[in-house]
N, C-alpha and C positions, 0 to 999 in steps of 0.2 A: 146184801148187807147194807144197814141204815148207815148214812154219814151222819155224825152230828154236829151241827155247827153252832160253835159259842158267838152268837152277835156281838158282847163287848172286846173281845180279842181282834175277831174280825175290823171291827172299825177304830180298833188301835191302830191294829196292823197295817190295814188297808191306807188310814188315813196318812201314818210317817212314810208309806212309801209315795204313796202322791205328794206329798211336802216335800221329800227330798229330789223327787224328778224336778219339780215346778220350781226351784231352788234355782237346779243346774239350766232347765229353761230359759229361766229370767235371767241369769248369767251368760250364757249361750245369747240371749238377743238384748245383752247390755241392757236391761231394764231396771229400773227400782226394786229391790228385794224387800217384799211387807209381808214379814212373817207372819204377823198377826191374821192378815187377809190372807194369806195361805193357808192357816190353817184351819182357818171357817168354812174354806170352801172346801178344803178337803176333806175335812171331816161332814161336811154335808155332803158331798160326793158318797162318802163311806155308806153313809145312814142311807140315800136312797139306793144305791147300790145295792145292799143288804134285802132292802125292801124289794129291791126287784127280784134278787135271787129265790127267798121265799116264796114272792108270788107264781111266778114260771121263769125258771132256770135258763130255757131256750130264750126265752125273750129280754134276758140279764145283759144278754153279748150283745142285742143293740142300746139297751139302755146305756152299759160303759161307754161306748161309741158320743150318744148325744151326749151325754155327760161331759165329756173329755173336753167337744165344743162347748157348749156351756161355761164350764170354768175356765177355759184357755180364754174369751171373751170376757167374762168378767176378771179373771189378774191382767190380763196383757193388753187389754180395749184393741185387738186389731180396727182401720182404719178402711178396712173395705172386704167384700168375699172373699177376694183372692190373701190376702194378706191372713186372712180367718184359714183359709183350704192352708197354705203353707205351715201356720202356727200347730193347725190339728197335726199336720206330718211329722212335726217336729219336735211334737207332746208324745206321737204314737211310736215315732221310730227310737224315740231314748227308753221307750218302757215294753219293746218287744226288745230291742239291746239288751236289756235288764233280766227279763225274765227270759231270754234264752241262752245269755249267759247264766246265770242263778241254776239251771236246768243244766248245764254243761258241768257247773260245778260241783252239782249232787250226785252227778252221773259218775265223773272221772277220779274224785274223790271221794266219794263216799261222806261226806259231810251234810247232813239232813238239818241243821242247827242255826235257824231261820237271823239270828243274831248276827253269823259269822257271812252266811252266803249272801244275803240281800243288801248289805252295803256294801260290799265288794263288786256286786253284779251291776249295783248301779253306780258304783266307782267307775269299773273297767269301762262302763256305755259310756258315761260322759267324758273318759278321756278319749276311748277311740274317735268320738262326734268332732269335739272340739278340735283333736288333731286333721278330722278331716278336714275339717271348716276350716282351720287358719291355713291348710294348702292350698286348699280351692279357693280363698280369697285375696292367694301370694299370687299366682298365676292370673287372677284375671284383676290385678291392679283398685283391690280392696285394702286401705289402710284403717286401722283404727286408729282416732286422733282421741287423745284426752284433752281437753279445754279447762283452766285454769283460770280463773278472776276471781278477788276478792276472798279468798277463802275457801272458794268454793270449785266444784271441778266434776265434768260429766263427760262422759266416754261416749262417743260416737262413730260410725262408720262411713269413711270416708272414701268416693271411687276417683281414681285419680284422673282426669278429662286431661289429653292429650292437647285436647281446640280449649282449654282455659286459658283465657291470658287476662283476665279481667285482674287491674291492679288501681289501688288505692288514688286516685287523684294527687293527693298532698303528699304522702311519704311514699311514693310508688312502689310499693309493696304489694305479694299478690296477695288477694281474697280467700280466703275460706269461707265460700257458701254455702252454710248451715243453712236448712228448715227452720221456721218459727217454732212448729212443736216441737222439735228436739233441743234447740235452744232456749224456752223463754223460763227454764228453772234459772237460769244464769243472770235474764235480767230481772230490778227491781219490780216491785210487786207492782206498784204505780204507775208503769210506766208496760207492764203488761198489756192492761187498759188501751195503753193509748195505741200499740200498735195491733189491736182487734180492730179498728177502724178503717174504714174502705179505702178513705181520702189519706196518701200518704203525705199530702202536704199540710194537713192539717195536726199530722203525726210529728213532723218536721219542726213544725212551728211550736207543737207542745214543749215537746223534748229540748230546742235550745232556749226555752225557758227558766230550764234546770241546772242543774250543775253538773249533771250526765255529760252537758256537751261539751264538755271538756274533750270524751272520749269517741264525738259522734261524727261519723265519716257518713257525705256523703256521695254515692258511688253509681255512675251512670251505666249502662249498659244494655245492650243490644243483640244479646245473642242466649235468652231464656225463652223464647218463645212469642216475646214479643220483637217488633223492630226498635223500640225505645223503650226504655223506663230507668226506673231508679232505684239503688237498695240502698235500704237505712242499715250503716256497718257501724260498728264498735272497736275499737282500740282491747284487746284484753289482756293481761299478766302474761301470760304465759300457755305456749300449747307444743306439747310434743307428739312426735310423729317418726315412726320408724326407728326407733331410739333416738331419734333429734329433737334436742329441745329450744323451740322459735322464740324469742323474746317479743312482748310486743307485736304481736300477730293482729291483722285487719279479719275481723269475721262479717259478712253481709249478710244479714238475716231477710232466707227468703220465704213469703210466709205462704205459697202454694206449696205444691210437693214435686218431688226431684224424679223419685223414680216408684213409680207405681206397685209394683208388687213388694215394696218393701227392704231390699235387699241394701241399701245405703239412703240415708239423708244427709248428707254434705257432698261436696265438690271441692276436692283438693287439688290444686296448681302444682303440674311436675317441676314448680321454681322451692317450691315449701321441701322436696326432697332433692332439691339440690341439682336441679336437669334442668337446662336452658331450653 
């Protein structure tokens, strides 16, 4: 028996269901949601996708595969292999969730009516994911901190270091140390610039030129990997954590990285929830 397949259905089809996984993804690892740019890729995904199936069928199932990486590198820029092998895991396991619940659904109900099943199947994936994820990150001392300044406000993950004691010089407060990339939507565009620059003392010397330094804390420390050095912190509005909301919180912006596979960019003080 011939199958016939309509290619604009298909890359309708194919394309809202990669939109809505890559949705819950970018949600799932607190990223910026750019629909626009999801849609182009998914819909280019669709179109060669399509094109593979036509050409040979057997050979469709690794094209999906390299594909998958493909666009999971262009929406999400992973930051190194391992962090790219994790993100594919993480793209693959919400859309085998998806289609074997969808497949569960058609089986035990009898419902064939691709409208009703495939947003439900890809509901049920993202709630069971997410539900795992916020347990597995209650037990192993993962917080998410929202960060607040100026208007503005970005959701981060936070692992709580037990050996933190790193506090604010002037208002002896503990630190929240953020990454430079996960924090520098927060600072000015101007001043971006100046902390790309190798010499932090010439960062230093920019910076209290401005009226920033009103907000600019600066914060000694000895226990990131070097024996000495220095982090440029900021004063911000407001940051909450665990349902606590910190007024006037010190952030130290560190601009290497925290932890390598990805899994948190900040280092929060068991003093910010409240434990001596």
């Amino acid at each position: 028996m011939e199958t016939v397949l309509y290619g604009d259905l298909f890359i309708a089809g194919n394309s809202l269901v990669n939109i809505t996984i890559f949705i819950f993804v970018g949600k799932f690892l607190r990223k910026h949601i750019n629909l626009c740019k999801y849609s182009i890729v998914s819909i280019g995904m669709s179109m060669l996708y399509l094109l593979a199936v036509y050409k040979n069928f057997v050979l469709s199932s690794i094209v999906s595969q390299l594909l998958i990486i493909i666009a999971g590198i262009l929406l999400f820029k992973p930051k190194s292999i391992w962090e790219t092998v994790i993100l594919y895991l993480i793209i693959g396991l919400f859309s085998f969730l998806s289609v074997t619940i969808i497949n569960v659904l058609i089986y035990y109900t009898g419902i064939k009516n691709g409208k009703i099943v495939i947003p439900i199947g890809i509901l049920v994936s993202n709630a069971i994911i997410n539900f795992s994820a916020k347990n597995l990150y209650k037990t192993k001392n993962y917080y998410d901190v929202e960060i607040l300044n100026n208007n503005k406000s970005i959701l981060i993950r936070a692992f709580m270091d037990t050996g933190h004691s790193l506090i604010d010089p002037i208002s002896k407060k503990p630190v929240l140390i953020v990454e430079y990339r996960a924090f520098n939507e927060m600072i000015p565009l101007q001043f971006r610039k100046i902390f790309e620059k190798e010499n932090i003392y010439s960062t230093i010397n920019e910076i209290s030129e401005n009226s920033y330094v009103n907000k600019l804390r600066i914060i000694p420390y000895s226990s990131l990997g070097n024996e000495k050095g220095i982090l440029i912190g900021f004063e911000v509005d407001k940051m909450i954590v665990n349902g606590k909301s910190v007024k006037k919180p010190i952030v130290g912006i560190y601009k290497s990285v925290l932890c390598k596979n990805g899994l948190y960019n900040a280092l929060i003080s068991p003093k910010h929830l409240g434990r001596q």
